[in-house]
C-alpha positions as CSV (number, residue, x, y, z in Angstrom):
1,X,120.2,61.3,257.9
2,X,121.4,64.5,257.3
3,X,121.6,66.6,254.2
4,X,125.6,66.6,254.4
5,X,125.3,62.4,254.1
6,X,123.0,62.0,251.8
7,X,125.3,64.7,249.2
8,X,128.0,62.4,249.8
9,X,126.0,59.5,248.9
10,X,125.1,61.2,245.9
11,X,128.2,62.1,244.6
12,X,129.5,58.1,245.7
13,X,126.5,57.2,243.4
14,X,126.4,59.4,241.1
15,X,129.9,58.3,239.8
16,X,129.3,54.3,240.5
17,X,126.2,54.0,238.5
18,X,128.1,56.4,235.9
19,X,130.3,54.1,235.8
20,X,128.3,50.8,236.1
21,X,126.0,51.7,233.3
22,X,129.3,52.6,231.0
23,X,131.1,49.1,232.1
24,X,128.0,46.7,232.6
25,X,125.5,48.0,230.3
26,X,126.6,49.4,227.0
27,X,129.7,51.5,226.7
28,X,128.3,54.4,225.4
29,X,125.1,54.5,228.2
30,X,126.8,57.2,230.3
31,X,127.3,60.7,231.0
32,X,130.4,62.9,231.4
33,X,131.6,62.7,235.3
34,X,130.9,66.0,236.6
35,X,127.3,65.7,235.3
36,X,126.9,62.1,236.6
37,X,128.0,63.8,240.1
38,X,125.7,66.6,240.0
39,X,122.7,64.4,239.1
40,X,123.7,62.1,241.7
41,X,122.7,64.6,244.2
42,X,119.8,66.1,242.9
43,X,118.2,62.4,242.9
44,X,119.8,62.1,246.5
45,X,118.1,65.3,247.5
46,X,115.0,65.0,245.8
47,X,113.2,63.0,248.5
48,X,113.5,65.6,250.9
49,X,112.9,68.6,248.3
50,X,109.4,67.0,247.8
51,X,108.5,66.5,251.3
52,X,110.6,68.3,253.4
53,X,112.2,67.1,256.9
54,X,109.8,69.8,259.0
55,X,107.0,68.8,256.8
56,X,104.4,67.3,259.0
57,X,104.2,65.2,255.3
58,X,107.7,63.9,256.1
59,X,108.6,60.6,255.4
60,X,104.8,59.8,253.5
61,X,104.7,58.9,250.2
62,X,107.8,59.9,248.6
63,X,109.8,58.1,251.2
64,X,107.7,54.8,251.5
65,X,108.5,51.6,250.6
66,X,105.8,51.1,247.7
67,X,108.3,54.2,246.2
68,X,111.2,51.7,246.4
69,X,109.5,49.6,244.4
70,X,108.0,52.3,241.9
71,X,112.1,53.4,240.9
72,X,113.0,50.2,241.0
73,X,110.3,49.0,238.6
74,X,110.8,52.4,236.1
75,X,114.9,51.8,235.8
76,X,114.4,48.1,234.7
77,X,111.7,49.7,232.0
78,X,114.3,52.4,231.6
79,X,116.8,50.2,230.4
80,X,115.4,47.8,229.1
81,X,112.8,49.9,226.4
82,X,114.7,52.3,224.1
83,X,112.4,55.5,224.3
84,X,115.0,57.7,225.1
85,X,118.3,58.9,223.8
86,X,121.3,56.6,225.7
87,X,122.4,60.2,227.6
88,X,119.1,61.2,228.4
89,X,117.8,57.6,229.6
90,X,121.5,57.4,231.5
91,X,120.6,60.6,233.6
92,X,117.6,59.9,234.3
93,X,118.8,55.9,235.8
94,X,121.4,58.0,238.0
95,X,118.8,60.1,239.7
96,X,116.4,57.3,239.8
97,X,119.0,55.0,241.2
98,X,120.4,58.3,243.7
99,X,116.5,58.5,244.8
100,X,116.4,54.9,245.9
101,X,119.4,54.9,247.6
102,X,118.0,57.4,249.7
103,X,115.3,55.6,250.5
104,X,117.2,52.7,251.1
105,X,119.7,55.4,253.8
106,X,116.6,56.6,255.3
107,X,115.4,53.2,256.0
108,X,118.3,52.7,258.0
109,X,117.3,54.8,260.5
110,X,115.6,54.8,263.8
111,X,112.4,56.5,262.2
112,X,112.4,53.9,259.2
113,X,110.1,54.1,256.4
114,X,106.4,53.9,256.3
């Protein structure tokens, strides 16, 4: 995917997971909207920030499957232990949750995930 897509995937989650968490979660487990958007793209990016697309690294550890799981696994401990402030622990599950999705995009694709 492109870098163009996956910013538009992180602004789409940055404000449903905003959202989600405010609505599903507690009400006051969010973050302001222009924030939410911003860190939905910095967790969208990230992947490629840490190895990038003419990396011979590419597509190694930071976009494997066993990372899938690793996010997944740190959100549910996110939410579910209070050791953060609600904003701070809120942020964080955005660009966590942005990461995995992704991973989940670039899985998608003809190159796949290792």
């Amino acid at each position: 995917m492109t870098k163009k897509q996956h910013i538009k995937a992180g602004i789409i989650t940055g404000i449903v997971v905003n959202y989600g968490l405010k609505w599903l979660v507690r009400n006051d487990l969010s973050v302001g909207l222009i924030y939410s958007i911003i860190l939905g793209i910095i967790g969208e990016i990230l992947p490629d920030i840490l190895e990038p697309p003419t990396s011979r690294w590419h597509r190694k550890l930071w976009h494997s499957k066993k990372m899938i799981m690793y996010m997944a696994l740190l959100v549910l401990v996110l939410l579910i232990i209070p050791l953060l402030k609600d904003s701070m622990k809120a942020g964080i599950v955005i660009v966590l949750i942005s990461y995995l999705i992704h991973l989940i995009l670039d899985s998608r694709t003809p190159a796949g995930l290792p």
